[in-house]
N, CA, C and O atoms as CSV, one atom per row, in Angstrom:
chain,resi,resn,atom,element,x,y,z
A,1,UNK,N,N,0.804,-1.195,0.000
A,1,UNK,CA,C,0.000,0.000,0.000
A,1,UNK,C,C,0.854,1.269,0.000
A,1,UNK,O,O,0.356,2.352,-0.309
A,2,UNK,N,N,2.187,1.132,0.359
A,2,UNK,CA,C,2.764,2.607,0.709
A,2,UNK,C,C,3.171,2.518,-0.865
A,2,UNK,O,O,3.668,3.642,-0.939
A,3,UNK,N,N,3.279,2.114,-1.855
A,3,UNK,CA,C,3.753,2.770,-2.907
A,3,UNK,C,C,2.080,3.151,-3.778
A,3,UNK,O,O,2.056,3.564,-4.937
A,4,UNK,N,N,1.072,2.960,-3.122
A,4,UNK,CA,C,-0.049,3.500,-3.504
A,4,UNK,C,C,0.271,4.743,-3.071
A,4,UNK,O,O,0.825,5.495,-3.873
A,5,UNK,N,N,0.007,5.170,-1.814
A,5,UNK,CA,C,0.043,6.141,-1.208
A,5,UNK,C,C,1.176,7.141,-1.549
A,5,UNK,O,O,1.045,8.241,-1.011
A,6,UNK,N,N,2.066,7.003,-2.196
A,6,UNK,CA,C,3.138,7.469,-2.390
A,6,UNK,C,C,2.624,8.139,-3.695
A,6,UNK,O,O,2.942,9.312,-3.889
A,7,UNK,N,N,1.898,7.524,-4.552
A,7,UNK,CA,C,1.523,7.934,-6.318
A,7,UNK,C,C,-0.013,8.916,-5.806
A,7,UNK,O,O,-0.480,9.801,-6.523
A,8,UNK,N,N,-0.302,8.721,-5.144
A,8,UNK,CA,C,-1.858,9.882,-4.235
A,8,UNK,C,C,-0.868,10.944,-4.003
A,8,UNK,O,O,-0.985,11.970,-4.673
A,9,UNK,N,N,0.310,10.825,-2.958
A,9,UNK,CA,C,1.028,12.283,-2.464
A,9,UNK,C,C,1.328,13.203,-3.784
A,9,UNK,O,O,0.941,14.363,-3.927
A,10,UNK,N,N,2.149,12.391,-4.780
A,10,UNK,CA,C,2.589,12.905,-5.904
A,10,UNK,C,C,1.525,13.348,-6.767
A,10,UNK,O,O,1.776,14.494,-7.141
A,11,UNK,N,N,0.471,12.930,-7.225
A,11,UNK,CA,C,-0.892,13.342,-7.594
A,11,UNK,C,C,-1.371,14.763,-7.431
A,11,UNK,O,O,-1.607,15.652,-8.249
A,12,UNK,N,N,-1.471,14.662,-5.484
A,12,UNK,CA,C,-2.246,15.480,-4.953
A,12,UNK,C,C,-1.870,16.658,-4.811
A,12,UNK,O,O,-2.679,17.558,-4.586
A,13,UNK,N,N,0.272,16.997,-4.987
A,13,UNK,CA,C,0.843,17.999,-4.663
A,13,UNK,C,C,1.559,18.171,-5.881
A,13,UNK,O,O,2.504,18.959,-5.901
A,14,UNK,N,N,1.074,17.227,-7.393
A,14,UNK,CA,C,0.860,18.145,-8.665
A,14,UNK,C,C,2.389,17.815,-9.376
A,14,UNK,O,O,3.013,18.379,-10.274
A,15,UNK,N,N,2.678,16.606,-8.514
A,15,UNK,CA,C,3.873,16.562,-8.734
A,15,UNK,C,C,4.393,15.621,-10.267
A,15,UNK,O,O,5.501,15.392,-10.752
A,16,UNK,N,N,3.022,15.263,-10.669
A,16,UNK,CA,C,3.038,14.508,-12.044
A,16,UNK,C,C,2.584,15.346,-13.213
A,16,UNK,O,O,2.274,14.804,-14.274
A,17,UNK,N,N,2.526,16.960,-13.010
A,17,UNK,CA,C,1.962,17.280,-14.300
A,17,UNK,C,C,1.437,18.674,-13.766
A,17,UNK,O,O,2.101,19.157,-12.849
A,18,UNK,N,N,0.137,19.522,-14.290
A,18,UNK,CA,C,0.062,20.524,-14.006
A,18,UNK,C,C,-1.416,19.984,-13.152
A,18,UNK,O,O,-2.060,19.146,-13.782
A,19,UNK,N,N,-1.901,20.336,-11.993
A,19,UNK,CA,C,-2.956,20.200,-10.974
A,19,UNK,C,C,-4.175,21.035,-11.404
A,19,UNK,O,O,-4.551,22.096,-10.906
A,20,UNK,N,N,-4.749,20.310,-12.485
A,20,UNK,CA,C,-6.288,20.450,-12.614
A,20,UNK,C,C,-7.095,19.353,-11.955
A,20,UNK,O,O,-6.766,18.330,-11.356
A,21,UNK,N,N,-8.461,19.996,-12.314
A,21,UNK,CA,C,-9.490,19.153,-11.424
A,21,UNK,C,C,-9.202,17.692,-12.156
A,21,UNK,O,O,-8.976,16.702,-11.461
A,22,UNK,N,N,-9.231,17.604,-13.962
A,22,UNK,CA,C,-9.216,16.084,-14.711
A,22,UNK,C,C,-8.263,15.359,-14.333
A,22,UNK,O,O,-8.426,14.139,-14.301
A,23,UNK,N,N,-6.992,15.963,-13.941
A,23,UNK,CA,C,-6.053,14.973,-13.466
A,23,UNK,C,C,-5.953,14.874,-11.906
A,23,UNK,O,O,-5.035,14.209,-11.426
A,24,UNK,N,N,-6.756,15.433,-11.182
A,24,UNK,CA,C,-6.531,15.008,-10.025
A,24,UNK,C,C,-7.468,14.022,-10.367
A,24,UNK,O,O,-6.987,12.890,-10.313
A,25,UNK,N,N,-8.972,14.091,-10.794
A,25,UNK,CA,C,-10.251,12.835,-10.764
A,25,UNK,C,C,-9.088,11.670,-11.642
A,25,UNK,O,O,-8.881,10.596,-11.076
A,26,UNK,N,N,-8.559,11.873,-12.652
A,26,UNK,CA,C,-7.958,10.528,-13.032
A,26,UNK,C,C,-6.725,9.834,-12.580
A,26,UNK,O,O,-6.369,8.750,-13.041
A,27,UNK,N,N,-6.039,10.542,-11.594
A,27,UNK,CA,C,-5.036,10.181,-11.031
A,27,UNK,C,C,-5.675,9.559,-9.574
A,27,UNK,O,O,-5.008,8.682,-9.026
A,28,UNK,N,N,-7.028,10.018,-8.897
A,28,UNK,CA,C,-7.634,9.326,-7.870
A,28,UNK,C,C,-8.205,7.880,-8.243
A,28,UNK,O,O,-7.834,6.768,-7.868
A,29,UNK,N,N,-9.285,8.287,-9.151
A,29,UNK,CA,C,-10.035,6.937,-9.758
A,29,UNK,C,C,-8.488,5.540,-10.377
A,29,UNK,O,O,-8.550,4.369,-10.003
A,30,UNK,N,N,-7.439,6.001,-11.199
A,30,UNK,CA,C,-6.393,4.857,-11.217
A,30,UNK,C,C,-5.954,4.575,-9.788
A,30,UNK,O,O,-5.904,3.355,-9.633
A,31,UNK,N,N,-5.596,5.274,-8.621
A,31,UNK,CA,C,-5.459,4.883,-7.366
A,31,UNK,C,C,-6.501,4.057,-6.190
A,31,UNK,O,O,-6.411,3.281,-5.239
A,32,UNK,N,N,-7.230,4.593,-6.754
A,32,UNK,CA,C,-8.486,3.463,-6.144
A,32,UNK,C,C,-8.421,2.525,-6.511
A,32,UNK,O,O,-8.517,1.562,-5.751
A,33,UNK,N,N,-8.216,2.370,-7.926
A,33,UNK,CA,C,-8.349,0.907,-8.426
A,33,UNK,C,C,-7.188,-0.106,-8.257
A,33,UNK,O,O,-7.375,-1.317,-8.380
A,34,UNK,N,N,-6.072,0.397,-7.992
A,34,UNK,CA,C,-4.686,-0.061,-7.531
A,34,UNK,C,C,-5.091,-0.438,-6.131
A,34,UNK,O,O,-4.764,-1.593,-5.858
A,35,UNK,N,N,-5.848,0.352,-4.951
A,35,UNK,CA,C,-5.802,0.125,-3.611
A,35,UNK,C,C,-6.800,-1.252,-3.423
A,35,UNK,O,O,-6.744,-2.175,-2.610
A,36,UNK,N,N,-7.757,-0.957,-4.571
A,36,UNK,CA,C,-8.362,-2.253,-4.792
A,36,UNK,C,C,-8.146,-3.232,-5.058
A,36,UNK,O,O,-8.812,-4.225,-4.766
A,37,UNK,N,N,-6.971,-3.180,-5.795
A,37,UNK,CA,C,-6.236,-4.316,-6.270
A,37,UNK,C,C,-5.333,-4.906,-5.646
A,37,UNK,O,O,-4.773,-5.918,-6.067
A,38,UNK,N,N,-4.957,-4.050,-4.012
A,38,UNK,CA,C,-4.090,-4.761,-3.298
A,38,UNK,C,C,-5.311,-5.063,-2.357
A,38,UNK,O,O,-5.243,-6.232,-1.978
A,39,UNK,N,N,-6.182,-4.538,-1.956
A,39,UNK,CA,C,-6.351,-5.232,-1.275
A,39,UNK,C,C,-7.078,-6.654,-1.612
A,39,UNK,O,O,-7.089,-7.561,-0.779
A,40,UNK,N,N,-7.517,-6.744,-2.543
A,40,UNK,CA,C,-8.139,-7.689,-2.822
A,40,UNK,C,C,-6.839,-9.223,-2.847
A,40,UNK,O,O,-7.156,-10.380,-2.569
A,41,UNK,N,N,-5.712,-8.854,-3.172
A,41,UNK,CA,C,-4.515,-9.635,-3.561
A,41,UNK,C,C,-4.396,-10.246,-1.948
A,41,UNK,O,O,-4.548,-11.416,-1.597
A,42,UNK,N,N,-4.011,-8.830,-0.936
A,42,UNK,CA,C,-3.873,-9.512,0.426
A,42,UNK,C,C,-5.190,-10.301,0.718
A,42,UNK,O,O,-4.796,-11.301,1.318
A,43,UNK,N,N,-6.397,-10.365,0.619
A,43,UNK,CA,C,-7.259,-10.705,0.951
A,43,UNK,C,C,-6.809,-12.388,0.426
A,43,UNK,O,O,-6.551,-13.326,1.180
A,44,UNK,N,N,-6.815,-12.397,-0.894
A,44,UNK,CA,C,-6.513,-13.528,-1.262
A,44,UNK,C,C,-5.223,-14.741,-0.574
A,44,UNK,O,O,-5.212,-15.969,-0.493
A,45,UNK,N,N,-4.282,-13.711,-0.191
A,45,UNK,CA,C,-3.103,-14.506,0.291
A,45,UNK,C,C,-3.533,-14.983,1.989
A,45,UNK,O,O,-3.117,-15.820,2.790
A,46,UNK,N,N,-4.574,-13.945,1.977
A,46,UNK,CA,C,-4.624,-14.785,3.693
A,46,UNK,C,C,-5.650,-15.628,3.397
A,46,UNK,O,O,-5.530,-16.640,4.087
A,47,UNK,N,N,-6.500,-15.671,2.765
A,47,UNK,CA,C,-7.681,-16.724,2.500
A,47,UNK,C,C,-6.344,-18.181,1.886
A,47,UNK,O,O,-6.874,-19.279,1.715
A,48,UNK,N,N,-5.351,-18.134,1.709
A,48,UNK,CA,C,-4.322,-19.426,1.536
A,48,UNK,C,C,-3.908,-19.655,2.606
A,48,UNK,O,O,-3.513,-20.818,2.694
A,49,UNK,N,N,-3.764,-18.856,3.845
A,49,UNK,CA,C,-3.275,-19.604,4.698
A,49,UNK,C,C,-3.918,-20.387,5.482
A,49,UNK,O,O,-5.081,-20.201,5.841
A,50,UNK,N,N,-3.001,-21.596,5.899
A,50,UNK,CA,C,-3.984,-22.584,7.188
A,50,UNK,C,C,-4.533,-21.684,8.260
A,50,UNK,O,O,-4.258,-20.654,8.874
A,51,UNK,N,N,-5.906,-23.072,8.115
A,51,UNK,CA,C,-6.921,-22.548,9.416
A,51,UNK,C,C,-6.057,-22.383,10.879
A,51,UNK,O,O,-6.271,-21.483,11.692
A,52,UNK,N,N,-5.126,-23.356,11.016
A,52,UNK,CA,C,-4.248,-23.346,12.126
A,52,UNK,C,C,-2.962,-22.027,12.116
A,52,UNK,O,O,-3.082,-21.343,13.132
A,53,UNK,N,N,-2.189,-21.711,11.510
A,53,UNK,CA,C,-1.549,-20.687,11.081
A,53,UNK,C,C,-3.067,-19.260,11.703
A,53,UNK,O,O,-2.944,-18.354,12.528
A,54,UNK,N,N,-3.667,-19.453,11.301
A,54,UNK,CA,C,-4.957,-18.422,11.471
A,54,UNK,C,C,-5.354,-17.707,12.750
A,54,UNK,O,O,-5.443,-16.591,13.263
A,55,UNK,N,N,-5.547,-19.062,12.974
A,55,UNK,CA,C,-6.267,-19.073,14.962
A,55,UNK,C,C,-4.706,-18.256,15.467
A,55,UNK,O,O,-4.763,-17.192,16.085
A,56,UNK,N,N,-3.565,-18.809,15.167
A,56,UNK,CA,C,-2.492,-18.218,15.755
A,56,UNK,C,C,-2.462,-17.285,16.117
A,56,UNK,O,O,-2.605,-17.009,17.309
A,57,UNK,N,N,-2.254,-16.433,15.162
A,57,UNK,CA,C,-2.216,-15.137,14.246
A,57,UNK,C,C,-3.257,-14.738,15.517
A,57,UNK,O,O,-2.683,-14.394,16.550
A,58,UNK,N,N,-4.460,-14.749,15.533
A,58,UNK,CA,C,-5.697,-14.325,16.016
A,58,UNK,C,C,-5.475,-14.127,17.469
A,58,UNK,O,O,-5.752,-13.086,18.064
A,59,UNK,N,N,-4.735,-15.647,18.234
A,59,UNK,CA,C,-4.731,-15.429,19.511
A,59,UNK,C,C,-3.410,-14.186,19.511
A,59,UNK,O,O,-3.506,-13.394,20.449
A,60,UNK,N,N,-2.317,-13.977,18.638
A,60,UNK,CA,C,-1.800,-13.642,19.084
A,60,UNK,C,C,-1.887,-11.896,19.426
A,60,UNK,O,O,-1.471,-11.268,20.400
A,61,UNK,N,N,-2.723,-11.367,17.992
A,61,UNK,CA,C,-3.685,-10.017,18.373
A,61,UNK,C,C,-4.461,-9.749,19.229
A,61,UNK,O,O,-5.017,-8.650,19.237
């Protein structure tokens, strides 16, 4: 996620181009869809791990 967040900072403080409203909406909407795309990826990698590995994890939070 931090190299998401990193392409939002650069976005937001215009640092990719000149800071109109179209490129901030299209530089947000491609970042959403990236944040979506990780999370959906982590989602996936923990849905692989064992049920036992799991509970671990769980007691140990």
């Amino acid at each position: 996620m931090a190299p998401v967040y990193s392409k939002l900072t650069h976005c937001m403080l215009g640092f990719n181009g000149p800071l109109t409203p179209e490129s901030m909406t299209s530089c947000y909407h491609q970042i959403a869809g990236e944040m979506t795309e990780a999370t959906f990826n982590r989602m996936r990698s923990v849905s692989e791990l064992s049920e036992d590995f799991k509970e671990r994890l769980w007691c140990e939070l």
